[in-house]
C-alpha positions in Angstrom: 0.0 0.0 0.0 2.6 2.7 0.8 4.1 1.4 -2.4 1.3 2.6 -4.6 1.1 6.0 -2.6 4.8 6.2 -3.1 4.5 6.0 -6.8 1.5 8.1 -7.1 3.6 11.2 -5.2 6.8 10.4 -7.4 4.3 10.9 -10.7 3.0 13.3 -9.3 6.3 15.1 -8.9 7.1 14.0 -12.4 4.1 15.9 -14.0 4.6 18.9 -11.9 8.5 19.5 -12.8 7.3 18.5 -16.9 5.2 21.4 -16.7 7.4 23.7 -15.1 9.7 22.7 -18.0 7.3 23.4 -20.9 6.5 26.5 -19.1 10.5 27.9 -18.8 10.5 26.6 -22.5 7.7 28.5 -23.9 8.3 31.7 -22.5 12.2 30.9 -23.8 10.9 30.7 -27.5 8.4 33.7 -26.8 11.1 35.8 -25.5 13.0 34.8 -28.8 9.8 35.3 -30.6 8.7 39.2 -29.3 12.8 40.2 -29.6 13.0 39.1 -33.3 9.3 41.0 -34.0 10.6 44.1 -32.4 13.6 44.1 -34.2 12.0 44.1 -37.3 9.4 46.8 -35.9 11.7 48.9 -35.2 13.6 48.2 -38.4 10.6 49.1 -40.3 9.7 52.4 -37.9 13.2 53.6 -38.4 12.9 53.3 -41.9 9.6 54.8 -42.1 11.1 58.0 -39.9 14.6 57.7 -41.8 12.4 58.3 -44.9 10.3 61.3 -43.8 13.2 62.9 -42.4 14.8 62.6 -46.0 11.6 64.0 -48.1 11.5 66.9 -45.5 14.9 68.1 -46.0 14.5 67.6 -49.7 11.8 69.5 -49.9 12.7 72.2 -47.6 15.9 72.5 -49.9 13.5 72.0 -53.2 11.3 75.0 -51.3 14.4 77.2 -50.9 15.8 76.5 -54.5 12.5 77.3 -56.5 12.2 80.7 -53.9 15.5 81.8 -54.7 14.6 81.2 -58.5 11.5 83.2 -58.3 13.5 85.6 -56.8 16.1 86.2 -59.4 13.3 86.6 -61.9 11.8 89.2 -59.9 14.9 90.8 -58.9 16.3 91.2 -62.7 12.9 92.8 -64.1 13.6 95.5 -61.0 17.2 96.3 -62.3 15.1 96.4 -66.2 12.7 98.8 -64.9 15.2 100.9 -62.9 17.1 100.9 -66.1 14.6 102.1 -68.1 13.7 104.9 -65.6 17.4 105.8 -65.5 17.5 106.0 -69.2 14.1 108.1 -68.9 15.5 110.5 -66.6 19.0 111.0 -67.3 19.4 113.8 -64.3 18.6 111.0 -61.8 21.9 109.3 -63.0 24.5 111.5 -60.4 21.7 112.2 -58.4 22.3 110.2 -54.7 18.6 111.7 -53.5 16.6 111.1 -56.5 18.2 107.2 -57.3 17.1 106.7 -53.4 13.6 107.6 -54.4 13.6 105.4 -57.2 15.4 102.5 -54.9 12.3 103.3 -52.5 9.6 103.2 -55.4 10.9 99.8 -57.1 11.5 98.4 -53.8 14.8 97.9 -53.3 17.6 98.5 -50.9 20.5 99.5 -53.6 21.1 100.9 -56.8 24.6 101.1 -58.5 25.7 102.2 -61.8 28.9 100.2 -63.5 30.7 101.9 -66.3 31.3 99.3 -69.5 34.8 98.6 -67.5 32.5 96.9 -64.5 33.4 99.7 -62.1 30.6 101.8 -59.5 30.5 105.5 -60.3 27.1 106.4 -58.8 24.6 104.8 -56.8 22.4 105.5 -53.7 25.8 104.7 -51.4 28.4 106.7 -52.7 30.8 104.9 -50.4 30.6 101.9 -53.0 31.7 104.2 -55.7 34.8 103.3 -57.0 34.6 99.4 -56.8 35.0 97.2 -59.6 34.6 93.5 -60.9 38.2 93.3 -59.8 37.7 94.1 -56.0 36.4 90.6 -54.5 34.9 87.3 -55.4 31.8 88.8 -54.4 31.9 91.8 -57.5 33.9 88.9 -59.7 30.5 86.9 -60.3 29.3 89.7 -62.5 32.5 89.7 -65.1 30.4 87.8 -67.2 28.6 91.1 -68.3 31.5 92.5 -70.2 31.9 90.2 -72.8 28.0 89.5 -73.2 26.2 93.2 -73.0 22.5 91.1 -73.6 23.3 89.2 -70.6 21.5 89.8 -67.1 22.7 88.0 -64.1 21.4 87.5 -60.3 23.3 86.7 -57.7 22.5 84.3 -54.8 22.4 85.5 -51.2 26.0 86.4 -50.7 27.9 88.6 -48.3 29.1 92.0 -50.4 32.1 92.7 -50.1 32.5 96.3 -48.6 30.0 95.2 -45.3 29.8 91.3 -45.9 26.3 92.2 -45.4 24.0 89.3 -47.2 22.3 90.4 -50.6 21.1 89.5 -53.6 22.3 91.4 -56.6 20.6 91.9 -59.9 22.6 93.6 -62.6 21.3 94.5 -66.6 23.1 96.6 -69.1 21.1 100.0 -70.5 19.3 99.7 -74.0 22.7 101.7 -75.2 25.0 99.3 -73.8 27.5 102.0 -72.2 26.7 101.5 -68.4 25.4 98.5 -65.9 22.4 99.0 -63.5 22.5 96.7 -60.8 19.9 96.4 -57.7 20.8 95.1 -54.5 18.0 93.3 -52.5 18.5 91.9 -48.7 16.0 89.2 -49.1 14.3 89.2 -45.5 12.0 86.9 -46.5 14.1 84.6 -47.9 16.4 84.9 -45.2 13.9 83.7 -42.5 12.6 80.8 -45.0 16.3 79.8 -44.8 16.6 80.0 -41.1 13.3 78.4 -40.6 14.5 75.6 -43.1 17.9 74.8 -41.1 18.6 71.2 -40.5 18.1 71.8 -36.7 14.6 73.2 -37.1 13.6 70.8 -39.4 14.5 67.7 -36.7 13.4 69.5 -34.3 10.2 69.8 -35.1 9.6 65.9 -36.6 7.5 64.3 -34.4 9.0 61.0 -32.1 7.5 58.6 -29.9 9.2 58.8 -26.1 12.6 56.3 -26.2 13.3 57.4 -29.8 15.5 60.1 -31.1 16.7 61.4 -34.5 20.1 62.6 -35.8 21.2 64.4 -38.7 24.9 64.9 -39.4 27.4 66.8 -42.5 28.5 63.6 -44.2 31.9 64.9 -44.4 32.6 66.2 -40.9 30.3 64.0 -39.3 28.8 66.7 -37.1 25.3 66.3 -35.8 23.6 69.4 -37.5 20.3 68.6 -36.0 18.6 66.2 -33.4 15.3 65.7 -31.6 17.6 66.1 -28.3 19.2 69.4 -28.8 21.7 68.8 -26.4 24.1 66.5 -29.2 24.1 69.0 -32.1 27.2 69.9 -32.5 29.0 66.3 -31.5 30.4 64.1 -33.5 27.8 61.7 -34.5 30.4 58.5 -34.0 31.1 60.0 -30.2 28.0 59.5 -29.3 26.9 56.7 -26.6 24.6 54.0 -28.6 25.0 50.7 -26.4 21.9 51.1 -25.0 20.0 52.1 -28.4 19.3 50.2 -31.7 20.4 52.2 -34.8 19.5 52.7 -38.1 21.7 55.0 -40.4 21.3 56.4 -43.9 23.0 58.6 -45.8 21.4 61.1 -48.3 23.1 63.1 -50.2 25.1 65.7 -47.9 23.6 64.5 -44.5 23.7 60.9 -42.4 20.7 60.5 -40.9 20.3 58.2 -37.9 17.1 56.8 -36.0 17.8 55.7 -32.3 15.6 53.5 -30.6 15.8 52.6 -26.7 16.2 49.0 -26.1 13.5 50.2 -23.5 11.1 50.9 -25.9 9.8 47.7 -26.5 11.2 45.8 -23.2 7.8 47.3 -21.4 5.4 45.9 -23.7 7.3 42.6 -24.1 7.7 42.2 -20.3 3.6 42.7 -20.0 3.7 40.0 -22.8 5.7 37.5 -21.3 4.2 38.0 -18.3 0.3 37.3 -19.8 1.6 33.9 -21.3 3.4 33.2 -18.4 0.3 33.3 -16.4 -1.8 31.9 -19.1 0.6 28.5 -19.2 1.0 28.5 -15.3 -2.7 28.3 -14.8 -2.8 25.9 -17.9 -0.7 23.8 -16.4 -2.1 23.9 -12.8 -5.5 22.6 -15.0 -3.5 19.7 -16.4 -1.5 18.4 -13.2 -5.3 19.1 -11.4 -7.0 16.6 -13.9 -3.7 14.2 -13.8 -3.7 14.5 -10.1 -7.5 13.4 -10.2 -7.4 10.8 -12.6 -4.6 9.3 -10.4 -6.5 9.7 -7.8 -9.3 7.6 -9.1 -6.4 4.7 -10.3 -5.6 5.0 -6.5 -8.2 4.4 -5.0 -8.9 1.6 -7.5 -5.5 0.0 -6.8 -6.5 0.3 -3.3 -10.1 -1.1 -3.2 -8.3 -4.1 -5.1 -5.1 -3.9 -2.7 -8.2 -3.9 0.8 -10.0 -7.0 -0.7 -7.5 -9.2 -2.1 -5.7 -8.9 1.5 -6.3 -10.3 4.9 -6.3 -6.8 7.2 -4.0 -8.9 10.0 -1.8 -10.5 8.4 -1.0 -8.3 5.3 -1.2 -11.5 2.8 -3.4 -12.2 -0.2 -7.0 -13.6 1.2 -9.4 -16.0 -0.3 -10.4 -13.9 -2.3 -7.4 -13.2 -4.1 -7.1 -16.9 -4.7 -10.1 -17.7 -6.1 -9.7 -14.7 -8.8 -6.2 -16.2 -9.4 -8.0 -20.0 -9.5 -10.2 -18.4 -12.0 -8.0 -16.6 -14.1 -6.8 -20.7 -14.7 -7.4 -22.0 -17.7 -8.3 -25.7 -16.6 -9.7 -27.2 -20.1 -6.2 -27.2 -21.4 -4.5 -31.2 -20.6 
């Protein structure tokens, strides 16, 4: 008797540490399972984020390119019609008050007259006069216009060279071809599109999830132009601490960009996981050993009902009973 109760425990014990194992095991291969989905999640998301941040820049820089082209065009009808008003008024040529007038009625912040050699004799500053193709890189641009007097020419925003002050300068030759009219603009407007369109700006304002940050660094000096965390512009993009992110990097054009991703991020959501399934196969399992347990119970107490009546309660040895099923179980027709 203490022998079947002996083996009932040990099976017991058995089923109990089986399902422990398939328990450990399961939540082994789920672990396994949520780390390789949210490695290609985030895979996916940083490629979705590398890709927005790309098409913004682009098209910030697309923006700024096709403003600075409307610009020009506007800019070089101004220095046409300032010509023609010149050539309308000729006492307004050596006139500083009257050209300012004009200046103010076409809407522009300077007007300078070039001789055919390329060099300033009059204007609205008459601290420019005297300055020629030949005094900087920034007058240089405009040599063009002395070999080619049906050429007009715009200049992008560039420092001038007597102030380094930023302008855009439009330049046209008269209908008689003897002197230059040029225009100088300070394009406010285009200014502030620029500043507004700066790398920094333009990451800081893409939108990110908590645990996940974006970078954008000069592909030649590898300095981090722009980020979501402010605090690393200006680093080296290669200096920065990554062990406890996953990172995706691209490089487009001029700029790297890179998507960080907190191993945090998903360890939350993939702890709650584990910790559902681990409760789902725990109580699972508690089911099974329950309806093991009872089905060995009911073998028990059938071993035991047989173990009671085939056994004499004093002296612990098989009864009449028990021989009589053994006499029967006899097959007494064979010879």
């Amino acid at each position: 008797m203490q022998k079947i109760k002996y083996d009932k425990v040990r099976q017991l014990d058995k089923i109990v540490f089986l399902a422990l194992g398939l328990i450990l095991v399961a939540l082994v291969i789920q672990m396994a399972i949520l780390n390789w989905i949210n490695n290609r999640n985030i895979s996916k998301m940083s490629e979705v984020l590398l890709d927005r941040v790309v098409n913004v820049i682009e098209k910030k820089e697309q923006d700024e390119k096709d403003m600075i082209a409307s610009l020009k065009e506007d800019y070089i009808v101004r220095a046409k019609a300032v010509a023609y008003i010149i050539n309308a008024n000729p006492e307004a040529e050596k006139d500083v008050d009257e050209l300012k007038k004009i200046a103010k009625l076409m809407a522009v912040d300077e007007i300078h007259l070039l001789d055919a050699t390329g060099k300033i004799y009059s204007g609205t500053i008459p601290e420019y006069y005297g300055y020629s193709f030949d005094s900087g890189e920034q007058m240089a641009y405009f040599k063009p216009m002395l070999k080619d007097k049906k050429l007009t020419m715009c200049q992008d925003v560039t420092p001038n060279t007597s102030e380094a002050k930023e302008m855009m300068y439009a330049i046209t030759w008269n209908e008689a071809g003897n002197k230059m009219i040029q225009v100088g603009i300070e394009p406010k407007r285009l200014l502030n599109e620029v500043k507004q369109n700066e790398v920094s700006n333009v990451v800081a304002d893409m939108p990110v999830y908590k645990g996940m940050e974006i970078l954008v660094a000069d592909a030649d000096t590898k300095i981090v132009a722009g980020a979501t965390d402010s605090s690393k512009i200006g680093q080296e993009i290669d200096s920065i601490d990554m062990r406890n992110y996953r990172c995706v990097e691209k490089q487009d054009g001029a700029y790297i960009v890179a998507v960080m991703v907190e191993d945090s991020y998903y360890l939350q959501g993939s702890l709650f996981a584990i910790l559902i399934v681990g409760i789902y196969l725990t109580l699972a399992s508690c089911c099974m050993v329950y309806m093991l347990s009872k089905v060995m119970k009911e073998k028990y107490e059938k071993e035991k009902f047989r173990y009671t009546s085939n056994t004499a309660e004093l002296t612990r040895c098989y009864n009449r009973h028990a021989y009589e099923e053994d006499i029967n179980k006899l097959d007494l027709t064979k010879e």
